[in-house]
C-alpha positions in Angstrom: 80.0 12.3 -34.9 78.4 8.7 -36.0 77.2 7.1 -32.9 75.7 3.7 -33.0 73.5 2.4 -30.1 72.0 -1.2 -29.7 68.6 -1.5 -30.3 68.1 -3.9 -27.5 69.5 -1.5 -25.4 69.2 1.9 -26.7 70.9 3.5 -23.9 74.4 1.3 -24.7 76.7 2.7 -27.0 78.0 0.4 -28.9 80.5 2.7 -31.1 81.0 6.7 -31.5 83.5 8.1 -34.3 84.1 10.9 -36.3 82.2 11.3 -39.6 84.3 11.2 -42.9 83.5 14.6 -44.6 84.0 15.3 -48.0 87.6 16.1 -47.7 88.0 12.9 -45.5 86.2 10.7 -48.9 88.8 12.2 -50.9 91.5 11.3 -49.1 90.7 7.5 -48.8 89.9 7.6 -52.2 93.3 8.7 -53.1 94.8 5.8 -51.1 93.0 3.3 -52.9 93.9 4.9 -56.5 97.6 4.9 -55.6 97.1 0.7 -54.3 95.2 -0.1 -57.3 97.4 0.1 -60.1 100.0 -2.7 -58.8 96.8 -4.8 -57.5 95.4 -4.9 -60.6 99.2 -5.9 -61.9 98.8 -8.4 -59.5 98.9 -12.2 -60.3 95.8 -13.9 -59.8 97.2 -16.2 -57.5 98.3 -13.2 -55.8 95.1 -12.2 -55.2 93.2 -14.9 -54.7 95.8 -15.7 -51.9 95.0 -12.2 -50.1 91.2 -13.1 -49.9 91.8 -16.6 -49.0 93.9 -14.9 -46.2 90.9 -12.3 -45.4 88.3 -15.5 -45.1 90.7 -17.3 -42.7 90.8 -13.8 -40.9 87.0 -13.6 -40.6 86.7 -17.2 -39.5 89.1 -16.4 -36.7 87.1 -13.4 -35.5 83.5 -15.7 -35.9 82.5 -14.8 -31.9 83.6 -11.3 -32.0 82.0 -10.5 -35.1 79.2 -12.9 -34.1 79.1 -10.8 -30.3 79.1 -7.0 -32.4 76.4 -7.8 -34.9 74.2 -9.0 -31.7 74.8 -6.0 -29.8 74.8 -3.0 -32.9 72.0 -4.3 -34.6 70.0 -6.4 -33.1 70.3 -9.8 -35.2 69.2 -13.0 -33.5 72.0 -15.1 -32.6 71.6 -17.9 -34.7 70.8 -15.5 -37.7 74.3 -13.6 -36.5 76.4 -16.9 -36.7 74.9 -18.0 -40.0 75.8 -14.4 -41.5 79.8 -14.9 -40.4 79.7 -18.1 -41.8 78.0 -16.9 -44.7 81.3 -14.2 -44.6 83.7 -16.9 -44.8 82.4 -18.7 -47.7 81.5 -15.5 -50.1 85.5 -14.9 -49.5 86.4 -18.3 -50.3 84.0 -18.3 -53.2 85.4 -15.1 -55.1 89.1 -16.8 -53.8 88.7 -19.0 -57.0 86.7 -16.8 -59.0 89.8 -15.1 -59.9 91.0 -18.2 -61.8 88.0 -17.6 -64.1 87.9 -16.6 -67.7 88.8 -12.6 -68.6 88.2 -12.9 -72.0 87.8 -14.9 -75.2 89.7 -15.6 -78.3 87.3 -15.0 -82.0 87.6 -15.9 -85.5 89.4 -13.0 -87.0 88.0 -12.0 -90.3 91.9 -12.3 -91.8 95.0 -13.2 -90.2 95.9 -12.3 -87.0 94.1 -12.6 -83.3 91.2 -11.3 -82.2 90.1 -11.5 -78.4 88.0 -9.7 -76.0 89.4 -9.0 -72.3 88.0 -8.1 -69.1 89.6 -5.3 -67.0 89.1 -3.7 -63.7 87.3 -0.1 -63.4 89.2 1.4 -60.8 88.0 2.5 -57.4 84.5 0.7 -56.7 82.7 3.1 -53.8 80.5 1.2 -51.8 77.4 2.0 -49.6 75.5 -0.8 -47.6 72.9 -1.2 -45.3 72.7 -2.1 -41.5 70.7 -5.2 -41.5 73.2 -7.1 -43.0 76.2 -5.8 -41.8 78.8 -8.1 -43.1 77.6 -10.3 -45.8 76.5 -7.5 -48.2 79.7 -5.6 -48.1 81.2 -8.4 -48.7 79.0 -10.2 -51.5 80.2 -6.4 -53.0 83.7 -6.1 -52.1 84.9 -9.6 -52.6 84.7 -9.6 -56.6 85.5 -5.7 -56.9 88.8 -6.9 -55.4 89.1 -10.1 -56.9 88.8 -8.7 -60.3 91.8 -5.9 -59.8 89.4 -3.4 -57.6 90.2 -0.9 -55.1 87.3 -0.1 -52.6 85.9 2.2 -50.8 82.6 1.2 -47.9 80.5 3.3 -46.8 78.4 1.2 -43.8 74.9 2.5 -42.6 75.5 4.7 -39.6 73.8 2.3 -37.8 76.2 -0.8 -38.3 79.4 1.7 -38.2 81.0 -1.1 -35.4 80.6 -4.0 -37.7 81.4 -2.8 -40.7 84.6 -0.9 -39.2 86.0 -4.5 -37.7 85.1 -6.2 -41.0 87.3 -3.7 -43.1 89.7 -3.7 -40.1 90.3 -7.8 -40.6 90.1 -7.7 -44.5 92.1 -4.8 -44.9 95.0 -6.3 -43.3 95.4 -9.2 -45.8 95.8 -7.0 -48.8 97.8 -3.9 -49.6 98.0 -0.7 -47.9 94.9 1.5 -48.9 93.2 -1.1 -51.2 90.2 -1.1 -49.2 88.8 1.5 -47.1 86.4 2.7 -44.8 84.6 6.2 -44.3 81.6 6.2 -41.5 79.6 8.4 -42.0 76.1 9.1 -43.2 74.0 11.4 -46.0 77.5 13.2 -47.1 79.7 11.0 -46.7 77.4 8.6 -48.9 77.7 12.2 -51.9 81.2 11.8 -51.8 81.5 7.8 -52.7 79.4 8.3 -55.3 81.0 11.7 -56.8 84.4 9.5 -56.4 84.0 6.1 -57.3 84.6 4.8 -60.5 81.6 1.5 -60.2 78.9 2.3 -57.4 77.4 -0.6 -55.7 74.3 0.4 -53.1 71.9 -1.5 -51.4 69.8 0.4 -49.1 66.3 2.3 -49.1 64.2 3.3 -52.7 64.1 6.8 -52.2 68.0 7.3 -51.5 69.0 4.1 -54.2 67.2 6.4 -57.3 68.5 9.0 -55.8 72.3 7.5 -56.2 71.8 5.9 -59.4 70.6 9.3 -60.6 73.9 10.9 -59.5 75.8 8.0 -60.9 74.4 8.5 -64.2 74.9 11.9 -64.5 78.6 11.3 -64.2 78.4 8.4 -66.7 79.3 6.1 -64.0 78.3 2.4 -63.8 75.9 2.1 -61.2 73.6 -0.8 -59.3 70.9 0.1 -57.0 69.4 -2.9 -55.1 66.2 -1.4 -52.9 62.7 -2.3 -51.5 60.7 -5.2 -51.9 56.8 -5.8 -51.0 57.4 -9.5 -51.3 54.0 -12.0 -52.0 54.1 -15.6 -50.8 50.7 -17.1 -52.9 49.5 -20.3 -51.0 47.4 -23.0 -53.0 44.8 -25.2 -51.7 46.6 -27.7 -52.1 50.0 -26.8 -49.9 51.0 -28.2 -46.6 49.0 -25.2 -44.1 50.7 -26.1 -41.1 54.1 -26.6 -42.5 53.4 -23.4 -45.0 52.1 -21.5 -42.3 55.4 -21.9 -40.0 57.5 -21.4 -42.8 56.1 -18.0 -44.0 55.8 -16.8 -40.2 59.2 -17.1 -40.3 60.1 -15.3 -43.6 57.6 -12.4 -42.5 58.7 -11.7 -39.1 62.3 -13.4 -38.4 64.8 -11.0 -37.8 61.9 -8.2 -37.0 61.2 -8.3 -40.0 64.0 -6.3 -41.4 65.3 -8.2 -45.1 64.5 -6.9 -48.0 63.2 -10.1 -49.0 60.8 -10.8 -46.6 57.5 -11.7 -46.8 54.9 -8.6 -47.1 52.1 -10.4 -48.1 50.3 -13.9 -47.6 47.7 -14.2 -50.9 46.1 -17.5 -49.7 43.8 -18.6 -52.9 40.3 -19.9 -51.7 39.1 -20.6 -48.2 41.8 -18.6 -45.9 40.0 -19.7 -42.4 42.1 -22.6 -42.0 45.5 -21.3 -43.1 44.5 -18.0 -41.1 44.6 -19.8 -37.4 47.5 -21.7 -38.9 49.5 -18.6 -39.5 48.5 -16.7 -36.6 49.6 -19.1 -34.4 52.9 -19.6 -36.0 53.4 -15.9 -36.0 52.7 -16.1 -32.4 54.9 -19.1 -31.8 58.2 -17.3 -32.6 60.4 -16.8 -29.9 60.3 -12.7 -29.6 63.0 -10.7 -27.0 66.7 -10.8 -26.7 68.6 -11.2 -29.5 71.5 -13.1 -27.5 69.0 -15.7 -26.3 69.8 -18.6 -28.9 65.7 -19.9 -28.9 64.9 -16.1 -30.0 63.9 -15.7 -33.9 62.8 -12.0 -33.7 64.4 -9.5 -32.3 64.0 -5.5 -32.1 63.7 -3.1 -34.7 66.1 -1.2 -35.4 65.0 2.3 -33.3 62.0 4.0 -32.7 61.4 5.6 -35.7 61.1 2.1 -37.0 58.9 0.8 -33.7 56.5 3.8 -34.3 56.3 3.1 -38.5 55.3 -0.3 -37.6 52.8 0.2 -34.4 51.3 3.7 -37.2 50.4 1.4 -40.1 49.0 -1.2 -38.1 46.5 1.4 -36.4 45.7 3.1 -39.4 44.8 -0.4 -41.0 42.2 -0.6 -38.1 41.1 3.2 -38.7 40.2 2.3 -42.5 38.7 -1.1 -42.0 41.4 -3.7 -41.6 41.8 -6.6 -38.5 44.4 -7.1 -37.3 44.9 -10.7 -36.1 47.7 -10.7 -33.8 50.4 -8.3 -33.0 50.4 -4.4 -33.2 51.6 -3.4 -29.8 54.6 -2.7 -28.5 56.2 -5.2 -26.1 56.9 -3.8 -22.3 60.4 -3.9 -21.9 63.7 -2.0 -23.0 64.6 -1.9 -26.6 62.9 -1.1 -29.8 60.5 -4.1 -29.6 57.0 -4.6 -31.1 54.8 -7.8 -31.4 55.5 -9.5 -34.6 52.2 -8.7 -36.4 49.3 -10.1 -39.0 46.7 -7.5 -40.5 43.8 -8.6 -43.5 41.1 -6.7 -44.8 42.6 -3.6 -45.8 42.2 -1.8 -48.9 44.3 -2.1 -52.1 45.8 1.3 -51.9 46.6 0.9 -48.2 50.2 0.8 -47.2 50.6 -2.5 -46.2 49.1 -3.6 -49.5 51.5 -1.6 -51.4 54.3 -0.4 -49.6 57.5 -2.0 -47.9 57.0 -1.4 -43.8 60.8 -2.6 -42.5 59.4 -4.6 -39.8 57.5 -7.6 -38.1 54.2 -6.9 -39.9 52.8 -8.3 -43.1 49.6 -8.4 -45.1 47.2 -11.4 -45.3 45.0 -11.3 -48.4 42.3 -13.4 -50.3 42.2 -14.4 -53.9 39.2 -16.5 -55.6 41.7 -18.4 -58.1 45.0 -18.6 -58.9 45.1 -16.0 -62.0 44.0 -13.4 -58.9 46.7 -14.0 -56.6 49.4 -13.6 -59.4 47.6 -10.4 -60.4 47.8 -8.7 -56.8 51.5 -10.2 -56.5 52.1 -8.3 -59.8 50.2 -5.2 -58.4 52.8 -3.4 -55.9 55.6 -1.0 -57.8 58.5 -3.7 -56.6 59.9 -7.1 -57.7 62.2 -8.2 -55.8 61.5 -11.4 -54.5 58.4 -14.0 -54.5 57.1 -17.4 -53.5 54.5 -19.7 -54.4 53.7 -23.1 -52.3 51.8 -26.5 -53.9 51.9 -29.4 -54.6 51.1 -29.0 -58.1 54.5 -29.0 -60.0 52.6 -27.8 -63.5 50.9 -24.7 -61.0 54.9 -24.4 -59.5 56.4 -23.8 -62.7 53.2 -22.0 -64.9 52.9 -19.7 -61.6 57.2 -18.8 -61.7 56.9 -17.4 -65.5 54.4 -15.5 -64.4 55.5 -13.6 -61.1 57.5 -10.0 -61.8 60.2 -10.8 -59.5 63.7 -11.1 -59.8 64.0 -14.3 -57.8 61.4 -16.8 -57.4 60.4 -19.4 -54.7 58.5 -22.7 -54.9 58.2 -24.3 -51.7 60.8 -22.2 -49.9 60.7 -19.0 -47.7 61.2 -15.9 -49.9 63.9 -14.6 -47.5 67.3 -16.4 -48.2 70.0 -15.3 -50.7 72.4 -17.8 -52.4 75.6 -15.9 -53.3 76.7 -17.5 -55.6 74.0 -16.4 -58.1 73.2 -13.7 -59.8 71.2 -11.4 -57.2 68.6 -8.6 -58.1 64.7 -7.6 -58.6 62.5 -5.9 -61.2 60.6 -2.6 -61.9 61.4 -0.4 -58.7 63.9 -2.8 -57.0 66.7 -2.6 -58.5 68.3 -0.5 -61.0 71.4 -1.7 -62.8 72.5 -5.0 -63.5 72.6 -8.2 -61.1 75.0 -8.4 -58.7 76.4 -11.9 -56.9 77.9 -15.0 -58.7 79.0 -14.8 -62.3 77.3 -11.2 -62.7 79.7 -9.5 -60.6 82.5 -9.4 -62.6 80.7 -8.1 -65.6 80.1 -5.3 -63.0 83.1 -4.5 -61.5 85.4 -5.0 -64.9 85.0 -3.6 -68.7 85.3 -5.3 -71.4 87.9 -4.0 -74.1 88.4 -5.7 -77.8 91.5 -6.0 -79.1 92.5 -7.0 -82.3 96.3 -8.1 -83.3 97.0 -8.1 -87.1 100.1 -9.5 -88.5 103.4 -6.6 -89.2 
């Protein structure tokens, strides 16, 4: 059984179900097969009518999807709202994507016609993460179906009540067995990928290389999007008190728990006065219920991810480290801990290197600028990055130079705009971009056809 339990509560079960096995995979699998064919027949109107449909269904459900996302995984309410909203539009958006280009007419090299075209894969399986519970299902689903897709979700165990009543509304806008659902966890997760014809994941490093790896060996197209260690750098020269808030936020809204949040603070120069800027922001957030609308930061997700969090700050104290504020855990129910700031650890300590999913980031010193791009650069992931100044020649030098696959100036590095391409460098991501204009080179082929005269 798949049980999910808030994290606010962790005695309230929010949702228990049976876990799709193998056999289970294989049969909503076959239901999608037998609905894709005619889908993909489908005029485009056709379909982008069903997901208009779907978007109006989602907007109709805003406070009970709103209510569920609260409770199942602890999201701040005003984070929660933002995310159905968020749902709406990616629906909307991939609506009229449809209407887009499939192909292109060429030169031929004699008489005749010679185009390319874009067609649909087949079956795209699925497998998402819990701290997003609706929008990155859907920034996935939406174009597999709009391009002539069948799919397949697999949500986290975790967020099995959300993504459940998400599929539930879709599902009911488009033909019978077109999209399914299969809770479940590590197994369940094997079967989508030993099924699907396109695999879409977004979750942990260790289990996305382990699913692009399986992909592959079945010659299957594959995108992984995984962990980030993310670096904000902050010049002299930025705005400390409105910088300071800003990054507080990115670090330790939502607990913490995005995979582009921020990891690490590099503050070039003196840090004393962006330090007691930053602490006190940090210690400004609103911190306890997630329904309360004035709270930014909620739990963490369960205990295993309280005690991660409350380890690596004490081990940062063991080996040298301060840390400023934070690294306790708060005395009430739930899986809360103190959103937390650490400095002075060493380069090859966790927090300098690794992603901790949680309210705790790094805050580190760098004489000049060409030293805080060189520890941004330093960790194994890319994923996201920021940079705040003034200086618009520093802003745009300083982007060319940062290994990440989206880069802030001036803005939080949390924050996602879906209709662009989406994705990070060297160990966070593997496989193309997904979001925007990149998904339907994903989720369709692209065939060549030539027509020569009788």
């Amino acid at each position: 059984m798949i049980a999910s339990y808030s994290p606010q509560q962790p005695k309230d079960l929010v949702l228990e179900v049976a876990e799709s096995d193998t056999t289970k995979v294989h049969a909503v699998f076959a239901q999608a097969r037998a609905a894709q064919a005619d889908w993909a027949d489908a005029p485009a109107g056709a379909r982008a009518s069903a997901l208009a449909t779907a978007a109006d269904a989602v907007a109709a459900a805003a406070d009970e999807l709103t209510t569920v996302m609260v409770r199942e995984v602890g999201k701040p309410l005003g984070e929660a709202k933002g995310e159905v909203a968020r749902s709406v539009a990616i629906l909307r958006y991939y609506a009229q994507q449809v209407f887009d280009p499939v192909g292109a007419v060429h030169e031929p090299s004699g008489q005749g016609l010679l185009l390319t075209q874009r067609r649909p894969l087949g079956v795209a399986g699925l497998i998402t993460p819990w701290n997003f519970p609706l929008a990155i299902p859907l920034w996935k689903a939406a174009p597999a179906l709009a391009f002539g897709n069948a799919v397949v979700l697999k949500p986290a165990p975790e967020a099995t009540a959300c993504g459940i009543r998400l599929v539930e509304l879709i599902a009911a806008a488009l033909p019978d067995g077109l999209l399914g659902c299969v809770p479940g966890d590590a197994e369940a997760g094997r079967a989508i990928v030993a099924e699907a014809d396109v695999v879409s994941f977004t979750g942990s490093t260790a289990t996305g290389n382990l699913v692009a790896q399986a992909a592959v060996q079945r010659g299957v197209r594959v995108q992984a999007e995984m962990g980030g260690q993310n670096p904000a750098i902050v010049l002299p020269d930025a705005d400390l008190e409105a910088t300071a808030a800003q990054i507080a936020n990115a670090a330790a809204g939502y607990a913490g728990q995005k995979c582009t949040a921020t990891k690490r603070v590099i503050v070039v120069g003196e840090t004393g006065r962006f330090r007691d800027a930053f602490v006190a922001a940090v210690e400004a957030l609103g911190v306890g219920d997630p329904a309360d609308p004035h709270v930014l930061v909620g739990p963490v997700i369960d205990q295993n991810a309280r005690d991660r969090v409350l380890g690596v700050a004490e081990d940062a104290e063991r080996v040298g480290g301060r840390v400023l504020t934070g690294g306790v855990a708060l005395d009430q129910d739930g899986w809360f801990v103190a959103p937390t700031v650490v400095e002075g650890v060493p380069a090859n300590h966790t927090l300098a290197c690794e992603e901790v999913f949680g309210p705790i980031c790094l805050l580190q010193a760098a004489a000049d600028l060409d030293e805080a791009v060189a520890l941004a650069n330093s960790v194994p992931y890319g994923l996201t990055a920021g940079v705040y100044t003034r200086d618009l020649g520093n802003a745009l030098a300083t982007s060319q130079r940062l290994d990440a696959g989206q880069i802030k100036v001036n803005a939080p590095t949390t924050g996602v705009d879906f209709y662009l391409p989406f994705g990070g460098e060297k160990a966070s991501s593997v496989g193309p971009r997904e979001q925007g204009k990149a998904a339907q080179e994903f989720f369709t082929s692209l065939h060549t056809i030539t027509i020569a005269p009788a």
